[in-house]
C-alpha positions as CSV (number, residue, x, y, z in Angstrom):
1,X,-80.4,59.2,-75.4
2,X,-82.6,56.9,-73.6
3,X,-86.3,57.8,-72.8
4,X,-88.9,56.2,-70.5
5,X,-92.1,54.5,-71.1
6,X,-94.5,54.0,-68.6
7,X,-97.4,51.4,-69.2
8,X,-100.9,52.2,-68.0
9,X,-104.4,50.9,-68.3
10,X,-107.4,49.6,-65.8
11,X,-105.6,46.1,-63.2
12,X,-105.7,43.2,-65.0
13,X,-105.2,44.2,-68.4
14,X,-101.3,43.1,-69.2
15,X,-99.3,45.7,-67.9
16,X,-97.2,43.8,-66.0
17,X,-96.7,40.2,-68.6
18,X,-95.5,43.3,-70.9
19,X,-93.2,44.8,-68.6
20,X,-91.5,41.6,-68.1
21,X,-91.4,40.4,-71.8
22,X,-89.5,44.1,-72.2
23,X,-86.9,43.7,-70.2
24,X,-86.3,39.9,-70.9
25,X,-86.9,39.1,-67.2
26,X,-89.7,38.2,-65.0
27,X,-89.2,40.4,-62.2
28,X,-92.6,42.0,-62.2
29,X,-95.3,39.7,-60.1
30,X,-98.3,38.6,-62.8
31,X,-101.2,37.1,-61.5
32,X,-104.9,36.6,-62.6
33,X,-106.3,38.4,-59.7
34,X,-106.4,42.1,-60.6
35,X,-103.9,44.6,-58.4
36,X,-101.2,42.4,-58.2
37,X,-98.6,45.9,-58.8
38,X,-99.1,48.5,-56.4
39,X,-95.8,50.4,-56.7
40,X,-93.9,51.8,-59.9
41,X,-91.5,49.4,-61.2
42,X,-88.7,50.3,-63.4
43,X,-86.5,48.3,-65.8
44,X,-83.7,48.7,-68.9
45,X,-85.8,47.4,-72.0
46,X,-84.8,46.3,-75.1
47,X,-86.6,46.0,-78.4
48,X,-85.1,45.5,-81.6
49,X,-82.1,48.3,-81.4
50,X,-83.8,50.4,-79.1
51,X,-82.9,50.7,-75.6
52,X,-84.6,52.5,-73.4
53,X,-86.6,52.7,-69.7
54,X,-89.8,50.9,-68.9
55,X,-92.0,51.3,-66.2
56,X,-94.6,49.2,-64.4
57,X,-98.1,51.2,-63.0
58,X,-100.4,50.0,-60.7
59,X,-103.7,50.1,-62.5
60,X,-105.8,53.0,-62.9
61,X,-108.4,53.0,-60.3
62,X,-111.6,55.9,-60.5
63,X,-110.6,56.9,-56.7
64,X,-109.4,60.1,-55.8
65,X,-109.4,60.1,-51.5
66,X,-107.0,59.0,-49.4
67,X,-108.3,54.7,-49.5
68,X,-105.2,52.7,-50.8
69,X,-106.6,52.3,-54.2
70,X,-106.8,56.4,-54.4
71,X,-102.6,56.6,-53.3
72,X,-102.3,54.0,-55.8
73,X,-103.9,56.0,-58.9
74,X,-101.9,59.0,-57.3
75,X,-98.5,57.0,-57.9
76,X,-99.6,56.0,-61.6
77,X,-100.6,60.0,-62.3
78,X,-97.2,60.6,-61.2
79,X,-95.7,58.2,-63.6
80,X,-97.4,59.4,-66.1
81,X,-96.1,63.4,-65.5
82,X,-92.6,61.8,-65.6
83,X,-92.5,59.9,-68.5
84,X,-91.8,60.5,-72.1
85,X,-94.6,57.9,-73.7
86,X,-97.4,56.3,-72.2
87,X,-98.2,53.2,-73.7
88,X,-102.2,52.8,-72.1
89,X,-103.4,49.4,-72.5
90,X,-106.8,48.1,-72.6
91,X,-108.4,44.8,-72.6
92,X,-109.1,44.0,-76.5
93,X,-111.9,41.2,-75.2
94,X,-113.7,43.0,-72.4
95,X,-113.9,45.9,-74.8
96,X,-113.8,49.6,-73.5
97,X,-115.4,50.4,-70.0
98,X,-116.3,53.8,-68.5
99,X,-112.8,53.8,-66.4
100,X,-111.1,53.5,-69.8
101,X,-112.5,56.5,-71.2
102,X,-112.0,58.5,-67.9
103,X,-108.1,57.6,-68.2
104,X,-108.3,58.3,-71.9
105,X,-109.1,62.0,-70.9
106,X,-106.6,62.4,-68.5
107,X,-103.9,60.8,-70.4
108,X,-105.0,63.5,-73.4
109,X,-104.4,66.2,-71.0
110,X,-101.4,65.0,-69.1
111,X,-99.3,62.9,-71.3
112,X,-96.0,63.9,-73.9
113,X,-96.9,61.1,-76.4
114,X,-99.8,58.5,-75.7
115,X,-99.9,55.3,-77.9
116,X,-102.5,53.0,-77.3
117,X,-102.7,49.5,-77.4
118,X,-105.3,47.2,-76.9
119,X,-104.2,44.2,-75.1
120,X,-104.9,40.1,-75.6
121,X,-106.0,41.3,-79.1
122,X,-105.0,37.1,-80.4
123,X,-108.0,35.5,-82.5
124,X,-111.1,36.8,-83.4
125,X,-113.1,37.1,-80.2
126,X,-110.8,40.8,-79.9
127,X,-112.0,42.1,-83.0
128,X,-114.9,43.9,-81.8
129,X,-112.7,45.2,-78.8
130,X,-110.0,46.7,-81.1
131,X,-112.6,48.5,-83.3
132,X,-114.4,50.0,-80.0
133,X,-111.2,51.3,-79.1
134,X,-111.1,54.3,-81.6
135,X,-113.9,55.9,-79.8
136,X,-111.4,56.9,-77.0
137,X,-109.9,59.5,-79.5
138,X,-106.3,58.4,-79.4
139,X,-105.7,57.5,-82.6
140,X,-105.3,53.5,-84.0
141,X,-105.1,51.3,-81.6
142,X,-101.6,48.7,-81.7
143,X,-102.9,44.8,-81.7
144,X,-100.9,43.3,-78.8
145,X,-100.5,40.0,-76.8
146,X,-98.1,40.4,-74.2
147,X,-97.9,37.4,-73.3
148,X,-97.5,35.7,-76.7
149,X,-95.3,38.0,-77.7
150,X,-97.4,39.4,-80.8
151,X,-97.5,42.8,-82.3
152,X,-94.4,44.1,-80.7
153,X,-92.9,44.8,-84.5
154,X,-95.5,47.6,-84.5
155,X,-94.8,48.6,-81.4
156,X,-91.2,49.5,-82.2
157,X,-92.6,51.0,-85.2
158,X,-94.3,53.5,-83.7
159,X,-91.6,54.1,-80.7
160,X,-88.8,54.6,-83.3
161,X,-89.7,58.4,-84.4
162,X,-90.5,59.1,-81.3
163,X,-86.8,57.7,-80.0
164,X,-85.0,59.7,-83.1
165,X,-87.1,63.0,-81.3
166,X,-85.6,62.7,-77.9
167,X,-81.8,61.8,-79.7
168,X,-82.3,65.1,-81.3
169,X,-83.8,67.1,-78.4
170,X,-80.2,65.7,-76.3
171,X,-78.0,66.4,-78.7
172,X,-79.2,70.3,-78.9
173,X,-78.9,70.8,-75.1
174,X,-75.8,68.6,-74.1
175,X,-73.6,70.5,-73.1
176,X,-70.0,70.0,-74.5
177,X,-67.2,68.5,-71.2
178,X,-63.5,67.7,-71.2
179,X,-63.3,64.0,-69.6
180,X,-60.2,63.5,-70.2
181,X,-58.5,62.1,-66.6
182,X,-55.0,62.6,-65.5
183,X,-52.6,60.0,-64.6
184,X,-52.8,60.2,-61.1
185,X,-56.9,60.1,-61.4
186,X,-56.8,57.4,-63.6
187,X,-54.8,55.3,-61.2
188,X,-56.9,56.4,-58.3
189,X,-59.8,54.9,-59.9
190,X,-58.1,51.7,-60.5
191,X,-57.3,51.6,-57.3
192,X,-60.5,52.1,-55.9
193,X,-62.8,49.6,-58.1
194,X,-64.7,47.7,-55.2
195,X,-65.8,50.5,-53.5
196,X,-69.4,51.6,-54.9
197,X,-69.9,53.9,-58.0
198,X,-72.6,55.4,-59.5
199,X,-72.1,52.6,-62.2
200,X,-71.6,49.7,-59.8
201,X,-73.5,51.0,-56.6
202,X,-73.8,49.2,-53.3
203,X,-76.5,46.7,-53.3
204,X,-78.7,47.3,-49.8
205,X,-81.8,45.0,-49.2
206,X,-84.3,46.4,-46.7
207,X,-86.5,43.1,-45.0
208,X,-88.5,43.1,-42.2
209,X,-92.2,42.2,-41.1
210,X,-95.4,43.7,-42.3
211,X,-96.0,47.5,-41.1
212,X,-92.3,48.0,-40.1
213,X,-91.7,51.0,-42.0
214,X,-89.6,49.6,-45.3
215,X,-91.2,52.0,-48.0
216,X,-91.5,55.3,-45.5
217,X,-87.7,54.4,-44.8
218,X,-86.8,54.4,-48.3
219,X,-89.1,57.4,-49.0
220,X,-87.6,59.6,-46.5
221,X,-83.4,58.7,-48.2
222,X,-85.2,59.5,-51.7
223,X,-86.4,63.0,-50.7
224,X,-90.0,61.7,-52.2
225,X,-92.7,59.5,-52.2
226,X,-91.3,57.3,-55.0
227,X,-93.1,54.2,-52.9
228,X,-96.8,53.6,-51.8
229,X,-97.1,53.8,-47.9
230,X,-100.4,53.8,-45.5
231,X,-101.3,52.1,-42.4
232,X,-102.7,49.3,-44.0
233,X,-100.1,45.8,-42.8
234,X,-98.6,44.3,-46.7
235,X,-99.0,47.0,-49.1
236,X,-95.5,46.2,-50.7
237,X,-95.8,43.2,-52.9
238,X,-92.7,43.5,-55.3
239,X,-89.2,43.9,-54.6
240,X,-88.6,47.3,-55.7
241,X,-85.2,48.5,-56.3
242,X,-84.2,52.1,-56.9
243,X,-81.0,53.9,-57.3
244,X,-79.9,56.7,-54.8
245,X,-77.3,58.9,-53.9
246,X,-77.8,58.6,-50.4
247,X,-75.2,61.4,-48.5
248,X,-72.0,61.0,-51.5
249,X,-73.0,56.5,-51.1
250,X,-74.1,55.1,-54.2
251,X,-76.5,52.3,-53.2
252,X,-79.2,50.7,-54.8
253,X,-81.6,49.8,-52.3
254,X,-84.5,47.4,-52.6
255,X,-87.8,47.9,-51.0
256,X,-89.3,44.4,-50.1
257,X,-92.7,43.0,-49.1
258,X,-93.3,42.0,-45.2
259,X,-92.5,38.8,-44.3
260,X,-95.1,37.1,-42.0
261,X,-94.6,33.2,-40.4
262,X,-94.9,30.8,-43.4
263,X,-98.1,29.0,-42.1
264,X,-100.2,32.4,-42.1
265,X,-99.3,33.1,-46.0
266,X,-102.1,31.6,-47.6
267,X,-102.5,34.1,-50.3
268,X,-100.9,32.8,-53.7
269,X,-100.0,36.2,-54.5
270,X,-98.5,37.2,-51.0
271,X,-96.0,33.5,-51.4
272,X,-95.0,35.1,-55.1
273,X,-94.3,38.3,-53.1
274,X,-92.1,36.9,-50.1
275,X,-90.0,34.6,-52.7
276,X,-89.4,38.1,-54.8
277,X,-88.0,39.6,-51.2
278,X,-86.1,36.2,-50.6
279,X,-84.5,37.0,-54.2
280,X,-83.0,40.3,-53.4
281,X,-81.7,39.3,-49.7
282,X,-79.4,37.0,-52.1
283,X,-78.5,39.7,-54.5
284,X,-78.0,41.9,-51.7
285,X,-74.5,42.7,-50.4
286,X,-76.2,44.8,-47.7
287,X,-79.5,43.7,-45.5
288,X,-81.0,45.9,-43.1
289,X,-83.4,44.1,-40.8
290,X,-86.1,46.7,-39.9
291,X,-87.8,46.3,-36.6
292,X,-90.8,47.8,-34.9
293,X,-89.7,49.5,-31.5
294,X,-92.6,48.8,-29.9
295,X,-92.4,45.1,-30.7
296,X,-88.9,43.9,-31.3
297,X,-86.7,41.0,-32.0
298,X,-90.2,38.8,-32.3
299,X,-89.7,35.2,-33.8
300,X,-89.9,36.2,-37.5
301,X,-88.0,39.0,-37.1
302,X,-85.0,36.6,-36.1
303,X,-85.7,34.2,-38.9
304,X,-85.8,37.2,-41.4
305,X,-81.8,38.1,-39.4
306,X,-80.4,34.4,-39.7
307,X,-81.7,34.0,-43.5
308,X,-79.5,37.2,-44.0
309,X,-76.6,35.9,-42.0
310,X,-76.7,32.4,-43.4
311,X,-76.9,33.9,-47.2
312,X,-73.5,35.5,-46.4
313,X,-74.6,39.1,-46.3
314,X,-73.3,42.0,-44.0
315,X,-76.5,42.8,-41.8
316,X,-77.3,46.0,-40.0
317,X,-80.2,46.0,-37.7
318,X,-82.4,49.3,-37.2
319,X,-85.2,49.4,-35.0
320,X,-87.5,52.0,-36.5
321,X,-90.2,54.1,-34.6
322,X,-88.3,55.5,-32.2
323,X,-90.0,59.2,-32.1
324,X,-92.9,57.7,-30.3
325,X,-90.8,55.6,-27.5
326,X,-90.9,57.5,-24.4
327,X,-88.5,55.8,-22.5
328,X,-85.3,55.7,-24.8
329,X,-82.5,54.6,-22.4
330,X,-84.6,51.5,-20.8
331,X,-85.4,50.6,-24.3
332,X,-82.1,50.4,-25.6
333,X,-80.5,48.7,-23.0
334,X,-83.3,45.9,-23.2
335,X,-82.9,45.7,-26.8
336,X,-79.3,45.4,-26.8
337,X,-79.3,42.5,-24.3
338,X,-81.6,41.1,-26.5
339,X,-80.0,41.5,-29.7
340,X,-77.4,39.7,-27.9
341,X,-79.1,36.8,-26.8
342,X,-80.9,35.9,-29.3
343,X,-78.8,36.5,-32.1
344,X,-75.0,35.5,-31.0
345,X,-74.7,35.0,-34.5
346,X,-74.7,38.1,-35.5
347,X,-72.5,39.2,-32.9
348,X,-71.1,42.8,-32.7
349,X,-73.5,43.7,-35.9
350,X,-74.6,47.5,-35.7
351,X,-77.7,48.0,-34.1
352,X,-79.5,51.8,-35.2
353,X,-82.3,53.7,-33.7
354,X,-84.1,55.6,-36.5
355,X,-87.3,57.4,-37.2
356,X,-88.2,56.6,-40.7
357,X,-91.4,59.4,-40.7
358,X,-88.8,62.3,-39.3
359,X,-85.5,61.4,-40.2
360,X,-83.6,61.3,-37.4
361,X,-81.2,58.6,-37.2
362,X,-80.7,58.0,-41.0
363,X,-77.2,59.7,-40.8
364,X,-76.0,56.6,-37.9
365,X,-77.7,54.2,-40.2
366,X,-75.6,55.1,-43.1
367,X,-72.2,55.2,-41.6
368,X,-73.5,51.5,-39.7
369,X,-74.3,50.4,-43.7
370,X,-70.9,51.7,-45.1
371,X,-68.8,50.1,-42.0
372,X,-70.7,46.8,-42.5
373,X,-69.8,47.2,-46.3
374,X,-66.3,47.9,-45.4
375,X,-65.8,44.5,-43.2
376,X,-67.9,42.5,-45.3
377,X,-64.7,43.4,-48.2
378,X,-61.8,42.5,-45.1
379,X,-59.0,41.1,-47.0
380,X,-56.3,39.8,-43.6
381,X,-52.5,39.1,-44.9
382,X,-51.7,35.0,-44.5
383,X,-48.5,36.0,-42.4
384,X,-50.9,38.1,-39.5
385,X,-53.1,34.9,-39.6
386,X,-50.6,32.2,-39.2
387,X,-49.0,34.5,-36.5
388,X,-52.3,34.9,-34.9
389,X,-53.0,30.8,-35.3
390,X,-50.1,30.0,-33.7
391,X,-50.7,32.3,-30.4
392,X,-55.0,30.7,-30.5
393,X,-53.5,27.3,-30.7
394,X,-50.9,27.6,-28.0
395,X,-53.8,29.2,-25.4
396,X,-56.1,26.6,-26.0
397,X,-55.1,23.4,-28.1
398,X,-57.6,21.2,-30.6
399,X,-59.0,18.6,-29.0
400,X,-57.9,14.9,-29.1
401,X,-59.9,12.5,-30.2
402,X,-59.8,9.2,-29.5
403,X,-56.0,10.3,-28.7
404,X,-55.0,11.3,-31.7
405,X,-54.7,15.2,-31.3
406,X,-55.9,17.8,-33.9
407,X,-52.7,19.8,-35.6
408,X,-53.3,23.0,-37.2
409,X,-51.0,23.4,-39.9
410,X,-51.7,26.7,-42.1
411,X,-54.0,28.8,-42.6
412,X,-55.4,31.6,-45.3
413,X,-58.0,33.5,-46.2
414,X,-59.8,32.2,-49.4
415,X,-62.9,34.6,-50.1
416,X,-64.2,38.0,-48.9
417,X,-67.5,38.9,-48.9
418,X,-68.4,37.8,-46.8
419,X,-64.6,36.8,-45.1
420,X,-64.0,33.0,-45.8
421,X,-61.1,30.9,-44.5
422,X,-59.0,27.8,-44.4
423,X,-57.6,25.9,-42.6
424,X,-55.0,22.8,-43.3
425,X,-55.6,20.4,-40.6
426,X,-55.2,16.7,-39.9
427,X,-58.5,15.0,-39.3
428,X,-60.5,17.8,-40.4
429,X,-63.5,15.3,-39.8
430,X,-63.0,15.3,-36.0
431,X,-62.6,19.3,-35.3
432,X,-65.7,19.9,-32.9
433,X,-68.0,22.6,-33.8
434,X,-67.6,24.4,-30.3
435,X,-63.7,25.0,-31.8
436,X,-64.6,26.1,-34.8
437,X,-66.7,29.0,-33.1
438,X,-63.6,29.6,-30.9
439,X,-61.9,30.6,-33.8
440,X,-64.1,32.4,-35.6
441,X,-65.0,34.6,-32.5
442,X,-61.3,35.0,-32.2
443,X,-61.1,36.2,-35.9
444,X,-63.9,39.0,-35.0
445,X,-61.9,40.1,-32.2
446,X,-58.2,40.2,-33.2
447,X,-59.1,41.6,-37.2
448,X,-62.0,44.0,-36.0
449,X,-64.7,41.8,-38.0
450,X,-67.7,42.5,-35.6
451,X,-71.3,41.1,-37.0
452,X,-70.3,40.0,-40.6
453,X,-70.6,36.5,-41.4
454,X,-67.6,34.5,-41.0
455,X,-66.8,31.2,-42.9
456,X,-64.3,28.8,-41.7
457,X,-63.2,25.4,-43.8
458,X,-61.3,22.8,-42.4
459,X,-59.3,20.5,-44.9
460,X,-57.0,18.0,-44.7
461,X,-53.3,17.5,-45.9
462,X,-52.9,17.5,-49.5
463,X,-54.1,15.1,-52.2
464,X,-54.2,11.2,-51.6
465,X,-51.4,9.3,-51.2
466,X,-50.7,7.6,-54.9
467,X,-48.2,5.1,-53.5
468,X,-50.4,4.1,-50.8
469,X,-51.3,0.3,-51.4
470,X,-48.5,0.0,-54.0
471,X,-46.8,-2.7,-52.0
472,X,-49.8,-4.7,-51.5
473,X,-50.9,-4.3,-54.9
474,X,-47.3,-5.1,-56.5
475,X,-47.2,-8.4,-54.4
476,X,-51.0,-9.6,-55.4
477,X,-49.7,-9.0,-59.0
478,X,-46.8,-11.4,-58.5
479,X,-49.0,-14.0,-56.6
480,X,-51.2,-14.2,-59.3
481,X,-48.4,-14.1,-62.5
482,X,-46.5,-16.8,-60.2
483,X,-49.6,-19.1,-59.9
484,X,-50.7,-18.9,-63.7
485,X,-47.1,-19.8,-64.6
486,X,-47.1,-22.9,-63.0
């Protein structure tokens, strides 16, 4: 059995340089300015032969109201209640402080199994540190550096008991299941290997501006609030991703930070965060572009939509807010004609109202998400596109350059996801962009392909010639052999 580790401790003590050098991966943000990670993180770790689940705390913050830094130490407590170990780190050279002993009394009281470690513990100048660090009561404190690597031997040491525990504890309540499958089962699931499973789920980026509603979205499909929210604009800062069962659709669905205009990100820490959002958009097979109702479709909003687009993914736009617009028809009418204007390509993509704070609307955004999931796997046969070539090519020929006309020869589909396609042309060179969007809007309408990206290739006939220039070549030879021989 796998078991979950949570690492805690005052900002700016290593939480997050561990987390990273766990799970072999630097997906955690790590900065020097304290509160980089505001939201629980979690990640498959490995260390020696164990494998198990790590997460990543915002640090622990003596604030209990309702200020960001008091949600913040909320989230952390609720790490804490739902994992099996706490690892609490503390900074070996500044030594303990009073917040460190206030977090070593609630861990005492809250925790399973607390080991402590004391943090950047390298050379002598930690000494002190690690020796203060038995007055918190938690037993010997593990030398770490995180981010040299040292001191994770004992680390496994002590987390190997601990492991064999919780192997135990599973093995006394699992109960026993029949999994064998029958034939027909076994070649339904063969059958059905693209679609999403609980191993493989559907991968669904949410992107959008500051303040649109991302984490409240995802909060309201978890059931929980697994994701700090408030009023305040840029909260988010790491691309979170968490797995949900979201109405019988496995997804895994990322949680990014708002993306503002390039020139107003100054902050070093807020670039680090848009480039982790960037990331997921490309892992993504899914993107939904969140807007705010009461200010859509503004410029950054349809940068955010062609990034998605041009990175090949299936988009679905949902314009959130929508319990506090009064007038619902005029609004969607105006935002439709907008959609369509300003983003032609993304024609015919599904655009959902939804209230992320109530609810309503989540049930059209999930059947928009598994439709756009559905084209963005369209597979057409070669013989329906070739018949379907043929009747596009006799209602509106290729152009003719220079005189010499275009002739389409063939075509197939090369690629899904998104839907790619060739097609065998002379002068593939000359073929005018306008006719290449003839085509691909054609493809929308006759295969039922509406908003998914569409990729069309042009190429030429065949390889090169290899007898071209023989003649002259075989001549030249003889010229020369004739004139050497005299």
């Amino acid at each position: 059995m796998s078991f979950t580790l949570a690492i805690v401790g005052r900002p700016n003590v290593g939480k997050s340089t561990l987390f990273n050098r766990l799970v072999g991966k630097r997906l955690a943000l790590v900065d020097d300015q304290p509160g980089v990670t505001r939201d629980l993180r979690e990640g498959a770790a490995r260390l020696g032969d164990l494998r198990f689940t790590v997460i990543d705390t915002a640090g622990l913050e003596d604030a209990t109201d309702d200020s960001l830094q008091g949600r913040m130490r909320r989230l952390t407590e609720r790490a804490v209640d739902m994992a099996d170990v706490c690892l609490f780190m503390i900074d070996a050279r500044t030594g303990i402080t009073p917040t460190d002993q206030i977090f070593a009394e609630i861990l005492r009281k809250r925790a399973k199994h607390v080991i402590l470690a004391a943090n950047k513990a390298e050379g002598r100048a930690a000494d002190a540190g690690v020796i203060e660090a038995y007055s918190l009561g938690l037993g010997e404190p593990l030398r770490l550096s995180a981010e040299h690597g040292e001191g994770l031997g004992d680390l496994l040491a002590e987390l190997m008991p601990l492991a064999a525990e919780f192997e135990e504890q599973a093995e006394e309540t699992a109960p026993e299941t029949d999994v064998t499958l029958s034939e027909e089962e076994a070649d339904e699931g063969i059958a059905d290997l693209r679609w999403p499973t609980p191993e493989k789920p559907m991968q669904i980026a949410v992107v959008g501006r500051p303040n649109a509603g991302k984490s409240t979205l995802i909060n309201k499909l978890l059931g929980e609030d697994r994701l700090l929210t408030g009023p305040e604009a840029g909260i988010t800062r790491d691309a979170i991703s968490l797995q949900v069962d979201w109405d019988g659709l496995p997804v895994r669905i990322w949680d990014t930070a708002g993306m503002r205009k390039k020139a107003r990100v100054q902050d070093k820490v807020e670039k680090l965060s848009v480039a982790d959002g960037l990331r997921a958009v490309k892992f993504a097979e899914v993107v939904i572009v969140l807007l705010d109702a009461a200010i859509p479709f503004e410029q950054q909003d349809l940068r955010i939509a062609d990034l998605a687009e041009r990175e090949g993914r299936a988009v679905v736009v949902a314009v959130n807010k929508w319990d506090v617009e009064d007038e619902k028809q005029q609004k969607l009418r105006e935002l439709k004609e907008a959609f369509a204007r300003l983003l032609p390509q993304l024609r015919g993509a599904p655009l959902v109202t939804v209230s992320a704070k109530t609810g309503r609307g989540l049930d059209r955004l999930r059947e928009a998400v598994e439709r756009a999931y559905t084209i963005w796997n369209t597979r057409v046969p070669t013989a329906q596109l070739n018949r379907w070539l043929t009747g596009m090519v006799e209602a509106h020929p290729p152009p003719a350059p220079q005189g010499r006309r275009i002739k389409l020869r063939y075509m197939t589909q090369a690629k899904t996801r998104p839907p790619g396609f060739v097609v065998m042309c002379s002068h593939p060179d000359r073929m005018p962009d306008s006719y290449t969007r003839y085509l691909v809007n054609g493809l929308r309408e006759a295969f039922d392909m509406p908003g998914t990206p569409i990729r069309l290739y042009m190429r030429g006939q065949g390889e090169r010639n290899p007898y071209k220039g023989r003649r002259e070549k075989n001549a030249g030879a003889l010229k020369k052999h004739l004139k050497k021989k005299g």
